[in-house]
NUVEX-964987 format. One record per residue (C-alpha): y, x, z; residue in one letter. Coordinates in nm, 4 decimals. Layout:
BEGIN
ATOM          Y          X          Z   code
ATOM          Y          X          Z      a
...
REM end
This chain:
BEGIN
ATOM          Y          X          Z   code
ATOM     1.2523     0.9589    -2.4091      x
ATOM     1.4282     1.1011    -2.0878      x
ATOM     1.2775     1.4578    -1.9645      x
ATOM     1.2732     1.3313    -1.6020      x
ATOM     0.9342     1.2836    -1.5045      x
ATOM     0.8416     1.0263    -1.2422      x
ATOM     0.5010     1.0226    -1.3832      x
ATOM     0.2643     1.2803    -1.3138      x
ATOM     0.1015     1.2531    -0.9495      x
ATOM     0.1580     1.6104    -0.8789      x
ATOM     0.5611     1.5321    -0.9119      x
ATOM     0.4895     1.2809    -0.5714      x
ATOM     0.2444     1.5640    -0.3908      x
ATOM     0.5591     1.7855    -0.4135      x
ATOM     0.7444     1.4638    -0.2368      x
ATOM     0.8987     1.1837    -0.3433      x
ATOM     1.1995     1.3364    -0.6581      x
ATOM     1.4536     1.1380    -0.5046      x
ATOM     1.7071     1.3189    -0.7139      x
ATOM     1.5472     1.3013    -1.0068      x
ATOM     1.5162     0.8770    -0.9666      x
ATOM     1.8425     0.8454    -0.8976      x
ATOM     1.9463     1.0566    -1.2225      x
ATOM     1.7200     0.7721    -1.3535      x
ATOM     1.9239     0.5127    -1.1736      x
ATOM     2.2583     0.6131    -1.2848      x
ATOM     2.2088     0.7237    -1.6361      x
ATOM     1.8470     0.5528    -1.7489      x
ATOM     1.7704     0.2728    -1.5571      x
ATOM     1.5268     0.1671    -1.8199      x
ATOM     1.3342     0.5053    -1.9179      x
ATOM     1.0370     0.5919    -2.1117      x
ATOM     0.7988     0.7955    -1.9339      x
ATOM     0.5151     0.9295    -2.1104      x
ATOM     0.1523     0.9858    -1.9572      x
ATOM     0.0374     1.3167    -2.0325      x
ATOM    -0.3850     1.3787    -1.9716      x
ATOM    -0.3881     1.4619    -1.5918      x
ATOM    -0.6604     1.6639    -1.5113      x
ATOM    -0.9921     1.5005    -1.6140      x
ATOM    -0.7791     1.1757    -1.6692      x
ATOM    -0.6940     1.1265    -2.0799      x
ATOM    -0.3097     1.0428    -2.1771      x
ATOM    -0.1982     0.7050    -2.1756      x
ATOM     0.0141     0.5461    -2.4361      x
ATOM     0.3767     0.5573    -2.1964      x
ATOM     0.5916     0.2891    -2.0225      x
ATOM     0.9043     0.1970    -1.8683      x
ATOM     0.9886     0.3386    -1.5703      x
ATOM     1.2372     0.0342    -1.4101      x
ATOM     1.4480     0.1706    -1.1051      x
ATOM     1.7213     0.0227    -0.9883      x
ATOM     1.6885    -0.2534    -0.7038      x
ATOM     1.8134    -0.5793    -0.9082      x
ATOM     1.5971    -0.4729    -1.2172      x
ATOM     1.2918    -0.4137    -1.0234      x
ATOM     1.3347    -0.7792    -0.8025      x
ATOM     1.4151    -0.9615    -1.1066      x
ATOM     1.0908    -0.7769    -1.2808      x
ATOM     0.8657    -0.9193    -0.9874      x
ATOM     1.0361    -1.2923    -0.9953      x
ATOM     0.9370    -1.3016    -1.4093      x
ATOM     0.5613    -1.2961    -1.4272      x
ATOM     0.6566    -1.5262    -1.7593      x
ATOM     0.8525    -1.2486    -1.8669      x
ATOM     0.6344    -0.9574    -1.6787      x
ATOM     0.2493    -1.0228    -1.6205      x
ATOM     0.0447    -0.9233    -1.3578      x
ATOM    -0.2646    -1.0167    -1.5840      x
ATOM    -0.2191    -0.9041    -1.9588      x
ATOM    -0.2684    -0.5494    -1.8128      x
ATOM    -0.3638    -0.5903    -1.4499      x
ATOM    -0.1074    -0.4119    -1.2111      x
ATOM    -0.1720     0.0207    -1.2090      x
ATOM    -0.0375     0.2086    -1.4375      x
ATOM    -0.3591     0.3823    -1.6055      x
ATOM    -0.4690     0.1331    -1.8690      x
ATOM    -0.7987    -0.0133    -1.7344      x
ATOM    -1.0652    -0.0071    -1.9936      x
ATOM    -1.0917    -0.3495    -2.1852      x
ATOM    -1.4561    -0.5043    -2.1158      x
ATOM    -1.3344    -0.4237    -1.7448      x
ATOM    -1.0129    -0.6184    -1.7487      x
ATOM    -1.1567    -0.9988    -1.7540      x
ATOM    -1.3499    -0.9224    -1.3996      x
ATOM    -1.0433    -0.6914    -1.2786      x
ATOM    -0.8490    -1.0428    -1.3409      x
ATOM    -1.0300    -1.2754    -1.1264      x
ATOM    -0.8408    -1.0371    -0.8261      x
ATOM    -0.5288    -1.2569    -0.6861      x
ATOM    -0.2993    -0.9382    -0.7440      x
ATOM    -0.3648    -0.9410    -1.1491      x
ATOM    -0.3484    -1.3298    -1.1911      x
ATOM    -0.0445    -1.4932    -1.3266      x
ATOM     0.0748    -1.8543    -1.2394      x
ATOM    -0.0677    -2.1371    -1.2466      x
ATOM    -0.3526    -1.9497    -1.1388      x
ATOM    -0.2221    -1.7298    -0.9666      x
ATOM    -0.1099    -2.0064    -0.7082      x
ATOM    -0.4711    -2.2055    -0.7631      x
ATOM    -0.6145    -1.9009    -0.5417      x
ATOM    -0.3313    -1.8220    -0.3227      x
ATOM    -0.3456    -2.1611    -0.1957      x
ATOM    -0.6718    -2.1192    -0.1582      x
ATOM    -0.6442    -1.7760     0.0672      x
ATOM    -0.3285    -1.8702     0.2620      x
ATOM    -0.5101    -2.0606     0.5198      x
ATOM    -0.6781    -1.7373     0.5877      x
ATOM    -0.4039    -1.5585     0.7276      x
ATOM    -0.2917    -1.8287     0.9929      x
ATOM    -0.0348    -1.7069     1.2626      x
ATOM    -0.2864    -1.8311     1.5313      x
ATOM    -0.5579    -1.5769     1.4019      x
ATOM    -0.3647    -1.2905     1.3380      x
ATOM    -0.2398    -1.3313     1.6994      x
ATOM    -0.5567    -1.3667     1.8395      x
ATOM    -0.5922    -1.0207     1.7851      x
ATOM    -0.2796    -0.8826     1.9018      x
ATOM    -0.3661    -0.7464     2.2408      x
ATOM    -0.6991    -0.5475     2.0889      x
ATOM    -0.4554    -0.4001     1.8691      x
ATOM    -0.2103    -0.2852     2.1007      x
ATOM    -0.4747    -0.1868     2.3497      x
ATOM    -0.6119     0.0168     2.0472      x
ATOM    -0.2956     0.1951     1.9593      x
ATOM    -0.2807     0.2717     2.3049      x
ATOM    -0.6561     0.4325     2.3537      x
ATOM    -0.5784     0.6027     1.9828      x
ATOM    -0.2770     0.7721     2.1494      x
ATOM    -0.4211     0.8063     2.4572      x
ATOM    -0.6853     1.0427     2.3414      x
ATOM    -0.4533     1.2782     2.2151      x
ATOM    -0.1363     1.3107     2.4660      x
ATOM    -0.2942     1.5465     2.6961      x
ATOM    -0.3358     1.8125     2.3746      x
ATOM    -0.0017     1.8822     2.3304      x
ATOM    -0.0150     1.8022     1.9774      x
ATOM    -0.2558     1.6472     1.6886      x
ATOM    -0.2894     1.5637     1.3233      x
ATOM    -0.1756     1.2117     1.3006      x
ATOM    -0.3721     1.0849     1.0342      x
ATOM    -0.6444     1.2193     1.0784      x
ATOM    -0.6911     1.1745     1.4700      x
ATOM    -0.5061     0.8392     1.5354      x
ATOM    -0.3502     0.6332     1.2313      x
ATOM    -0.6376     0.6592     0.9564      x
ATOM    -0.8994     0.4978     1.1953      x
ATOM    -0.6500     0.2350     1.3499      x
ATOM    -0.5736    -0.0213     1.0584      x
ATOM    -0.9021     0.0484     0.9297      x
ATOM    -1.0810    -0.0928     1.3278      x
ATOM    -0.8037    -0.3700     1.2700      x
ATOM    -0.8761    -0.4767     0.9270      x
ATOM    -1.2279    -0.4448     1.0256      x
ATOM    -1.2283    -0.6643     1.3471      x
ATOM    -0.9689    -0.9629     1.1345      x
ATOM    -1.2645    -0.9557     0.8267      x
ATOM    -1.5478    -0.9870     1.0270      x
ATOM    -1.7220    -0.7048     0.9098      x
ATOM    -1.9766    -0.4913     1.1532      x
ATOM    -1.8955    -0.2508     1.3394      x
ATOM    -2.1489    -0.0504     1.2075      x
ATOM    -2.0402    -0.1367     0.8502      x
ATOM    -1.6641    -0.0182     0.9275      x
ATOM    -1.7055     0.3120     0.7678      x
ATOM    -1.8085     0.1801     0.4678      x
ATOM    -1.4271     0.0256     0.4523      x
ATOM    -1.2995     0.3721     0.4471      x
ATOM    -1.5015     0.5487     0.1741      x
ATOM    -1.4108     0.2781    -0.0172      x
ATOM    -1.0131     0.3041     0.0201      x
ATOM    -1.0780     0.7025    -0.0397      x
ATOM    -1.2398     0.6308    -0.3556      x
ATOM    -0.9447     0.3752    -0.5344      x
ATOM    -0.6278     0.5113    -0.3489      x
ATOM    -0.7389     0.9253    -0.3497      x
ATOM    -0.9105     0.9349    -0.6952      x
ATOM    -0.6201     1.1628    -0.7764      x
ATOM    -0.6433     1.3590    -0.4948      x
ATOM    -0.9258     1.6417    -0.5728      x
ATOM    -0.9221     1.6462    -0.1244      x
ATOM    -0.8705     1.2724    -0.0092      x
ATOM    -1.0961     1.1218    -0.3194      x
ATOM    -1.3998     1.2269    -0.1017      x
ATOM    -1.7507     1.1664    -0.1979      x
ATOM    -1.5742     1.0618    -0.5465      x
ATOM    -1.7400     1.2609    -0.8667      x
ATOM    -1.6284     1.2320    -1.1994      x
ATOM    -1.8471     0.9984    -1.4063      x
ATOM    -1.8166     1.0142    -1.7674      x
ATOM    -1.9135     0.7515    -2.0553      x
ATOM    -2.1459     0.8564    -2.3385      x
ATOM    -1.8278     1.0114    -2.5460      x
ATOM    -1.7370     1.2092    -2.2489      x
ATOM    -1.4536     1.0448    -2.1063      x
ATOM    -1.4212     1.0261    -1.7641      x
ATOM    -1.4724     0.6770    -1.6570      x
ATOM    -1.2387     0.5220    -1.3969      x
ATOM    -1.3067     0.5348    -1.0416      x
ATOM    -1.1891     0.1374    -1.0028      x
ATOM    -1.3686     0.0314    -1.2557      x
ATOM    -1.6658    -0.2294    -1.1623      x
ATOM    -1.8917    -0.0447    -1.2083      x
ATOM    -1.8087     0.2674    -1.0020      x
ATOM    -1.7354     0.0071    -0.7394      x
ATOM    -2.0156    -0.1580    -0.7528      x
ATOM    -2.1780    -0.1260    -0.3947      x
ATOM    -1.8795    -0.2410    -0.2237      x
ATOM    -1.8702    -0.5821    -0.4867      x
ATOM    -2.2585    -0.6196    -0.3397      x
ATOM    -2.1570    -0.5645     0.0178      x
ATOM    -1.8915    -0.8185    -0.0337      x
ATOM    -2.1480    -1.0676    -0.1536      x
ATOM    -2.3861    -0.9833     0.1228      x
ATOM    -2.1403    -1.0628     0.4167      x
ATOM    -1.9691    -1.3621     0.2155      x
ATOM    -2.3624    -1.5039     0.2503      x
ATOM    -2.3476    -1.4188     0.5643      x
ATOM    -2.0487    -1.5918     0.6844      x
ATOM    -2.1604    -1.8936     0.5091      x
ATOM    -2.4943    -1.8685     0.7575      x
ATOM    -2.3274    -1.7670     1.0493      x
ATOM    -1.9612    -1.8578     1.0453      x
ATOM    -1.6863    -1.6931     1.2472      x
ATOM    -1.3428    -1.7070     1.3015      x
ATOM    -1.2545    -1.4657     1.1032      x
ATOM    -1.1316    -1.4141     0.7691      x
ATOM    -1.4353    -1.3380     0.5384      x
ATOM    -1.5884    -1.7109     0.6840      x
ATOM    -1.2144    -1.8531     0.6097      x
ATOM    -1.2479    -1.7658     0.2695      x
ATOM    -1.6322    -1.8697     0.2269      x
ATOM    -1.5000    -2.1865     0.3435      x
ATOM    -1.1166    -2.2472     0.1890      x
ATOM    -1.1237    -2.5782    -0.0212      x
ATOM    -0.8138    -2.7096    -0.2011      x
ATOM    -0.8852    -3.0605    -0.3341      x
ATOM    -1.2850    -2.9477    -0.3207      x
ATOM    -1.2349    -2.6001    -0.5073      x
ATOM    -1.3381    -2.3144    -0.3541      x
ATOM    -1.3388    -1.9412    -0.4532      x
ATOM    -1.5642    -1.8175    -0.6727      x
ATOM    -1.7968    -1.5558    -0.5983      x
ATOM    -1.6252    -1.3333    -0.8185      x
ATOM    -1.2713    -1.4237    -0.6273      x
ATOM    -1.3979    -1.3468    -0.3065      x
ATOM    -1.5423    -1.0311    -0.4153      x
ATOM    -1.2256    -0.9314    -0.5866      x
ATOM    -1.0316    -1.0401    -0.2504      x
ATOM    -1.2868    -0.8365    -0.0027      x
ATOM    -1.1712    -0.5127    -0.2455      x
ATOM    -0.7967    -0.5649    -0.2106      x
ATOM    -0.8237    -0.6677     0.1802      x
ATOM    -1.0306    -0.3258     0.2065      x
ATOM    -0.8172    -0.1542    -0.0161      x
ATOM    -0.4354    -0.2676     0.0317      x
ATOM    -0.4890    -0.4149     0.3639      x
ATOM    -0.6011    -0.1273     0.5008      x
ATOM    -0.4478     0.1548     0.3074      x
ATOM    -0.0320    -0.0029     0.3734      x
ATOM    -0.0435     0.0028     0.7128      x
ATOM    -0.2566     0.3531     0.6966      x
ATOM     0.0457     0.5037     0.5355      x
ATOM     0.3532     0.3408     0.6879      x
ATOM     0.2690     0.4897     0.9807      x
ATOM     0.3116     0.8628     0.9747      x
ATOM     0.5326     0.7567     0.6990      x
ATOM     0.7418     0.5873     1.0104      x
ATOM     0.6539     0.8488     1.2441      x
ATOM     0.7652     1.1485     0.9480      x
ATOM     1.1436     0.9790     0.9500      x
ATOM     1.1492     0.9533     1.3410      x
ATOM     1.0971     1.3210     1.3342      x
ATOM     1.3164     1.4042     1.1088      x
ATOM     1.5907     1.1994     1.2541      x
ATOM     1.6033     1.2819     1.5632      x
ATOM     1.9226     1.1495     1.6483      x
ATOM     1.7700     0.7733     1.5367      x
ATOM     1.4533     0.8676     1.7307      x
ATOM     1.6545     0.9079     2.0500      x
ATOM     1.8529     0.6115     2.0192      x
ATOM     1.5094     0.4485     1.9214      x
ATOM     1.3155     0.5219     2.2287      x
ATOM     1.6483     0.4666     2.4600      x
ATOM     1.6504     0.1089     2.3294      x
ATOM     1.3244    -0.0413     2.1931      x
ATOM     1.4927    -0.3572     2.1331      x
ATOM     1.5793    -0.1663     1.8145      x
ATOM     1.2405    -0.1698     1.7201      x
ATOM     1.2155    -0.4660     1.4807      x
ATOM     1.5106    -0.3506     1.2520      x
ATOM     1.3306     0.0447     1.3035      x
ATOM     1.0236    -0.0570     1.1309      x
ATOM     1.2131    -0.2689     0.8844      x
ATOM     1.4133     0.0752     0.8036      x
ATOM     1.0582     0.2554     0.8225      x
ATOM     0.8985     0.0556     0.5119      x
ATOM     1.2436     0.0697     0.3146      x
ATOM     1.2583     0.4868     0.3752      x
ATOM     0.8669     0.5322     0.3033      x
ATOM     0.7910     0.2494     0.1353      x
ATOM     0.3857     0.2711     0.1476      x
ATOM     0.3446     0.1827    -0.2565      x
ATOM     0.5518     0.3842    -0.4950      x
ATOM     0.4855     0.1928    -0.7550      x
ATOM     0.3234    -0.1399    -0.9309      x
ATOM     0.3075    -0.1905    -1.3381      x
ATOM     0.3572    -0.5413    -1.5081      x
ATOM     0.3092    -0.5886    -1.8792      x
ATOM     0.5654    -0.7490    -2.0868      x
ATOM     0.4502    -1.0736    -2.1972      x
ATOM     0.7421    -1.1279    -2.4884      x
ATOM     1.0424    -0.9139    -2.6294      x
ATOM     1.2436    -0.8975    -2.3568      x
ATOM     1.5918    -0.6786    -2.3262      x
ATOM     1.6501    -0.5277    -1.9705      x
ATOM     2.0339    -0.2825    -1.9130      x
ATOM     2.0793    -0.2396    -2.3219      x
ATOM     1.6798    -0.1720    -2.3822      x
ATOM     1.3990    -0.3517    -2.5863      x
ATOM     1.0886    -0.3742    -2.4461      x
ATOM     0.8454    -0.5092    -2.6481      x
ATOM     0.5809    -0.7532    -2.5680      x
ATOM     0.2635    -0.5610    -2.5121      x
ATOM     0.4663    -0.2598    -2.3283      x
ATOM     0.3627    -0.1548    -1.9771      x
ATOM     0.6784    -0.2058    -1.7571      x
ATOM     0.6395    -0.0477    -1.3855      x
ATOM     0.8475    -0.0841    -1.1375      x
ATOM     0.9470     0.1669    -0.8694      x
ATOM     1.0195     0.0350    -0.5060      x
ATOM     1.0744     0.3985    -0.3656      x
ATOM     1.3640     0.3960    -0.6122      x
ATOM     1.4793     0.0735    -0.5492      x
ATOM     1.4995     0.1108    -0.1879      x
ATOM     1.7579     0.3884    -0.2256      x
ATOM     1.9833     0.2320    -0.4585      x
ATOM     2.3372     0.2233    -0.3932      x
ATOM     2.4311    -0.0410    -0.5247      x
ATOM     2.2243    -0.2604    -0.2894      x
ATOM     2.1796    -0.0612     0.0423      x
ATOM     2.5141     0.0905     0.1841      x
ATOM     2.4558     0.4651     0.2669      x
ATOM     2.1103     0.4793     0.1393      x
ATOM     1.9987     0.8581     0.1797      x
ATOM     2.0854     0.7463     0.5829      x
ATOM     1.8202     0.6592     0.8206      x
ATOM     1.9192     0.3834     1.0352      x
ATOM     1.6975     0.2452     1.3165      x
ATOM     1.9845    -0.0506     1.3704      x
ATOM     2.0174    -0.1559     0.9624      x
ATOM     2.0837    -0.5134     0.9128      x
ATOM     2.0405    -0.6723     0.6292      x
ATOM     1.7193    -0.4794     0.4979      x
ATOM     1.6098    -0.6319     0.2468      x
ATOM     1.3802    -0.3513     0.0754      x
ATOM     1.0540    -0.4725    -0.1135      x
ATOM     0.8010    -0.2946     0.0463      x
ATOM     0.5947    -0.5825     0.0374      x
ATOM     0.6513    -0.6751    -0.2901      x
ATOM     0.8636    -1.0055    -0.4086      x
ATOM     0.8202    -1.2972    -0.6005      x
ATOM     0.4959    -1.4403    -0.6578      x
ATOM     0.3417    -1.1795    -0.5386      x
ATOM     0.4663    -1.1072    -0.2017      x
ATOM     0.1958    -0.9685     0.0217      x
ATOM     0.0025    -1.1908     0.2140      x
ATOM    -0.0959    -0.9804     0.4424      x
ATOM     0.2922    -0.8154     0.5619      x
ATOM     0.2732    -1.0690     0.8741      x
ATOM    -0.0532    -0.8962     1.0236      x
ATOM     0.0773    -0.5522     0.9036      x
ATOM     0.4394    -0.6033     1.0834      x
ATOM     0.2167    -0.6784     1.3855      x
ATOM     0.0006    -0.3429     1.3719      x
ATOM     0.3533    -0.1549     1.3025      x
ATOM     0.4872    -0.3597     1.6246      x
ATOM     0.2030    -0.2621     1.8662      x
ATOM     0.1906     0.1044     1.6587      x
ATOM     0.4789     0.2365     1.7534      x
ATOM     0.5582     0.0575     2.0952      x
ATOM     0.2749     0.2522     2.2420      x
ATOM     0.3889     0.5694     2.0210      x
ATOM     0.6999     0.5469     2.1930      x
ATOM     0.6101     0.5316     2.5479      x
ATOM     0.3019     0.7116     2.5993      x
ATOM     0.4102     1.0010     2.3856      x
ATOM     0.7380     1.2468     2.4692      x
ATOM     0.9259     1.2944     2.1620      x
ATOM     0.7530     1.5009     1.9036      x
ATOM     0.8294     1.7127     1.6875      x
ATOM     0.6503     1.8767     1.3445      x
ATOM     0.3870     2.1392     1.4336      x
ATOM     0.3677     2.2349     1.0487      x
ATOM     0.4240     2.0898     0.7426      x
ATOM     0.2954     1.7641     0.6494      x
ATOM     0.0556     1.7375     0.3671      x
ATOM     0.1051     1.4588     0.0520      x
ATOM    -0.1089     1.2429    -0.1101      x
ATOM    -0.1324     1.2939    -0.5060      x
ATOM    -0.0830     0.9774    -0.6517      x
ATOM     0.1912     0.8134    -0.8065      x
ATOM     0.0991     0.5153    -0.6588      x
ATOM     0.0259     0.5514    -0.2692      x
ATOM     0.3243     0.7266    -0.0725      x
ATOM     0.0535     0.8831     0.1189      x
ATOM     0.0716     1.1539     0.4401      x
ATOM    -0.2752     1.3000     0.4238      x
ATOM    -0.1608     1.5659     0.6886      x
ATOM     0.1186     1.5027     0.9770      x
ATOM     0.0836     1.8207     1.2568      x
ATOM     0.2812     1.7143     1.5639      x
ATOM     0.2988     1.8701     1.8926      x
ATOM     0.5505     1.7891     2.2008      x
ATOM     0.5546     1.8896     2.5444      x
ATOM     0.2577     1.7980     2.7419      x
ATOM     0.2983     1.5837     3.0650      x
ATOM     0.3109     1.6669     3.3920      x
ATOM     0.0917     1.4754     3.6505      x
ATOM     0.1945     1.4750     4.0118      x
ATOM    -0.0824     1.4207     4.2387      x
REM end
């Protein structure tokens, strides 16, 4: 068992050990990481920590060889009377029926609609920044980019504006359990032996899986166009989802929907800044932008890390894995593998071919990147004309988890415009 631990979610609160994964990389692509007790949390029984860029693709191509479902997809074992209703969620199915319900879903997440809503967004970003450029300087997160996907996500679901902050104690709940400050109104709830029980679990979740049943009637009543009534209504052949499905779909559109583009961009903004050079030849010629935001999600990738469970013996670079062993996979290391991305440690607004996999691969790959790309597009086009170039006005604060590559703090200040009457 290597001594290089990629585990604990204190080791990512530090910042992401990029030395220590590519010590993994080079000598142990294929490591066993245990998982001691962390805080409240009791050990788990250990996996392998995959980490090189062809390993972790071809892991995410193989759900016959890797499943999503035998052990759903995080890394801390769920507890076994939850894991047939943590199944019925698209992102812990395996084929065939895994593609039953993405067919069904697809038709959700038409260009035309997420276009529809491309001018709200931008004129968003651009209110978002606009109430801050006159400071002199802000906290990112917590003045501009944590309420921006969240208003997006909101608006493409169809869910109330009055509901929308619902949508955000939520994500704090099953992204920040780890984090004693982001985890918010989050308490530890233990079972009758005194084990803390997990804060995804059903049952801790269980007024947002009621909401999500409450607005689904809705839609059916009062139909919109907007995704929650697309899914009421998706039919393949005369199937639709169940009301399990949808529920299960409402948690990861709150969840990952919201919580990928919430990181990606002080993620984005975090590499500008500390490439200046790039940042300059960024705002000279936004034609770069594309490529930049492509470079963005391979740098800060905004999910560390996904599991799969090995469905069979399988042998992967010289080690047995044997069926029944969690297997997780590490994008953040994969995207700075040298053997697939020339000069990888180098930030490069202008990098073509990019092919990182910060929105997955396979089966799998997120349905949602398209409207994400587009919140990224109309992000930083207003960040980089209504803003002078920034600079840090502190240091930036980390999520714990070893799942999220969180920014739960981003000071920035820059000089503050001068208006001529």
């Amino acid at each position: 068992m290597t001594d290089t631990d990629v585990f604990h979610p204190a080791v990512f609160a530090r910042g992401v050990p990029h030395e220590a994964l590519r010590h993994l990389r080079d000598h142990e692509p294929v490591s066993w990481q245990a998982e001691p007790a962390v805080g409240e949390w009791p050990a788990g029984p250990g996996f392998w920590a995959i980490t090189r860029y062809d390993d972790v693709r071809w892991v995410l191509r193989t759900p016959e060889v890797f499943s999503s479902s035998l052990g759903a997809t995080q890394i801390r074992d769920a507890d076994a009377e939850d894991l047939p209703f943590i199944r019925r969620m698209i992102l812990n199915m395996d084929p065939p029926e895994h593609q039953r319900v993405r067919t069904l879903v697809t038709g959700a997440f038409t260009r035309r609609r997420l276009e529809r809503f491309s001018a709200a967004v931008a004129e968003r970003a651009a209110a978002l920044l606009d109430a801050v450029v006159a400071d002199g300087r802000c906290d990112l997160p917590a003045q501009v980019t944590d309420d921006f996907p969240l208003t997006n996500l909101a608006e493409l679901m169809g869910v109330p504006a009055s509901d929308r902050h619902l949508l955000l104690k939520w994500t704090n709940r099953v992204i920040g359990y780890q984090d004693d400050e982001h985890s918010g109104d989050t308490q530890v709830v233990r079972d009758v032996n005194g084990t803390p029980v997990n804060p995804r679990s059903p049952a801790m979740l269980a007024d947002m899986f009621a909401y999500a049943g409450e607005l689904a009637d809705h839609k059916r009543r009062h139909p919109a166009d907007d995704v929650m009534t697309a899914l009421v209504e998706a039919r393949v052949d005369g199937e639709a989802l169940t009301d399990t499905e949808l529920q299960m779909f409402f948690f990861l559109l709150t969840v990952a929907g919201n919580d990928t583009v919430r990181t990606a961009l002080p993620g984005g903004v975090l590499a500008l800044v500390e490439h200046p050079g790039e940042y300059r030849r960024l705002r000279a010629d936004p034609g770069l932008l594309p490529s930049a935001i492509e470079e963005m999600l391979r740098w800060h990738p905004p999910v560390l890390t996904f599991r799969r469970t090995a469905a069979q013996d399988v042998t992967l670079q010289g080690v047995d894995i044997a069926a029944g062993d969690k297997v997780v996979v590490y994008h953040v290391s994969a995207h700075r593998d040298e053997r697939r991305f020339p000069d990888p440690f180098r930030f490069d607004v202008g990098r073509t071919p990019n092919e990182h996999m910060a929105f997955g691969q396979g089966p799998h790959v997120c349905l949602g990147a398209g409207f994400a790309r587009l919140q990224m597009r109309a992000f930083f086009t207003e960040f980089l004309t209504r803003l002078p170039e920034v600079e840090l006005d502190g240091e930036p604060r980390r999520l714990t988890s070893n799942f999220i590559n969180g920014l739960t703090s981003l000071p920035l200040r820059w000089a503050q415009p001068v208006y001529v009457s």
